[in-house]
N, C-alpha and C positions, 0 to 999 in steps of 0.2 A: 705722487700718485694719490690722487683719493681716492671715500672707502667705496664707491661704486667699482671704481677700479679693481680693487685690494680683494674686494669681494669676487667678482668675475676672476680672477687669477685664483684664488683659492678654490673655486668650483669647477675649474676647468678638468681636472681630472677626475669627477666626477663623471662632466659632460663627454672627455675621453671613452670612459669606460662604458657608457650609453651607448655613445655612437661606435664602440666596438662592437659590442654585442647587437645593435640596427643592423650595420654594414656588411660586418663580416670581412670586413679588408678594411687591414689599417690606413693605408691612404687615402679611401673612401671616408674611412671616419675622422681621419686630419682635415680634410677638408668639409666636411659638413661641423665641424667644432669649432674651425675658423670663419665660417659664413655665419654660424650662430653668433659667436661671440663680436665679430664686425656687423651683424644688425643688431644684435642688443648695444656697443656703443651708438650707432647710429640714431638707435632710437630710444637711451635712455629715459630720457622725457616721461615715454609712457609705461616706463615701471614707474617715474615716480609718481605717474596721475594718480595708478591704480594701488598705489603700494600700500593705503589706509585701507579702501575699501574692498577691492576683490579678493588681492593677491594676497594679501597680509605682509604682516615688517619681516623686514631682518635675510637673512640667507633663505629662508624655508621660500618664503616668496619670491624672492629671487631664482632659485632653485625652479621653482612650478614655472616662471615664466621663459624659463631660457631653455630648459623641455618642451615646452610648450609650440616657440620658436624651433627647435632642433625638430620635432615631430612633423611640422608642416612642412621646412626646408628639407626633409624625406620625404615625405608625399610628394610634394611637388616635384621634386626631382624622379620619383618613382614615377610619377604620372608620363611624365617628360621621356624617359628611358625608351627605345625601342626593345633594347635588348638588357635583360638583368643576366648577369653572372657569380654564381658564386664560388668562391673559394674555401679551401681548406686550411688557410690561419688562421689561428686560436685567438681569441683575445686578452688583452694582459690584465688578466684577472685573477688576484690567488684565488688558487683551488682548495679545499678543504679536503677532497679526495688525493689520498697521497699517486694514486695510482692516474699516468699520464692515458690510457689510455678508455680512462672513464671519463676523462676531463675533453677528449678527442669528440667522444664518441656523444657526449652533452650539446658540442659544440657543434654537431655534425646536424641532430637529431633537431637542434633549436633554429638549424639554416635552414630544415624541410618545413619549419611550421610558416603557416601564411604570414603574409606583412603584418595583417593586422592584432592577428593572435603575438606574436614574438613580442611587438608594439607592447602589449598588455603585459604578457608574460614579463617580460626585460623593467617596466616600470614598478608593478607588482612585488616580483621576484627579486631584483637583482639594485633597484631603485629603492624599496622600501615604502613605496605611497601608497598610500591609504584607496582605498576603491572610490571615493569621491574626488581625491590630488589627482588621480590617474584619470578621471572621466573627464577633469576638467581640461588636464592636457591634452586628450585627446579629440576635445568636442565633443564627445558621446554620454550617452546616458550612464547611471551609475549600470544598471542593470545589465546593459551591453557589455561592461566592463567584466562584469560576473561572466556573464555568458561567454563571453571568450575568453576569459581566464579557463573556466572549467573544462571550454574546448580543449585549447589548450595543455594544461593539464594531462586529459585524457589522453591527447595525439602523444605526447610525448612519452608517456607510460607506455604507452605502443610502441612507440622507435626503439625505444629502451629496451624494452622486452623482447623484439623481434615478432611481435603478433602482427600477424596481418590486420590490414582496416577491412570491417567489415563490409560487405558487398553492400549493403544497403547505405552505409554511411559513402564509400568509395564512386558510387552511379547508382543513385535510387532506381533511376527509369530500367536497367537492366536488370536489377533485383526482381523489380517488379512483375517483369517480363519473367524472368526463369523462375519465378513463383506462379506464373500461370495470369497473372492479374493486368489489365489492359488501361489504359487512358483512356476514358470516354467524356469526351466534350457536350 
């Protein structure tokens, strides 16, 4: 085996535990970790084009690019989807909270936040990248990355909490309305 090899088998559970926390079902994330890692052999090639200049050496680069890859083969597949489902197994990620059913209820609270926020959140949070490693994975600006983190962030202090989302964040246009104020074109 060589070390391109050596290296993808070391980071797979890494890529596991990403695409747990994407999925939300471990079969979903068996198979997006196996599509990841049969297009990265496929197209080794072009980590090594980019591995001086964009990506940078060694595992970190590796790392960004096979995220990179796993975030698209989500989209894509998201896009593709008629119908998403979600479920209620946990990912196998130690928890720090001894108590299962704050680990439940994390897990619950992180399956209501949108694609894109969890995306950010999961890379961020649970990944460790830095807000430019995360923009880059994602194609988005640095600042988009802020901004749906903070979203983010906030929704989930709310799940947490049990607070409702406010009316105006929930359906601006009926806010507006039952504050008396109208759309005028």
């Amino acid at each position: 085996m060589e070390g391109f090899d050596r290296q993808l088998v070391a980071l797979a559970p890494r890529l596991r535990r990403h695409a747990r926390g994407l999925t939300g079902d471990a079969a979903s994330a068996d198979d997006l970790v196996q599509d990841t890692l049969e297009r990265a052999l496929r197209y080794r090639w072009r980590f090594r084009l980019r591995a001086g200049a964009w990506w940078g050496d060694g595992a970190d680069g590796l790392l960004s690019w096979l995220l990179t890859m796993m975030h698209r083969l989500r989209v894509n597949a998201y896009r593709r989807a008629d119908l998403v489902t979600y479920t209620d197994t946990l990912p196998d990620v130690p928890s720090a909270a001894p108590e299962p059913g704050l680990r439940l209820d994390l897990a619950r609270a992180l399956a209501r936040l949108p694609e894109a926020q969890r995306a950010v959140m999961l890379l961020v949070g649970l990944e460790q990248l830095s807000y430019a490693e995360a923009a880059l994975v994602l194609a988005v600006p640095v600042g988009t990355v802020m901004s749906r983190l903070s979203r983010a962030r906030e929704q989930m202090r709310m799940l947490m909490e049990g607070t409702p989302a406010k009316a105006a964040d929930a359906n601006p246009q009926a806010a507006g309305r039952a504050a008396g104020l109208q759309r005028v074109k």
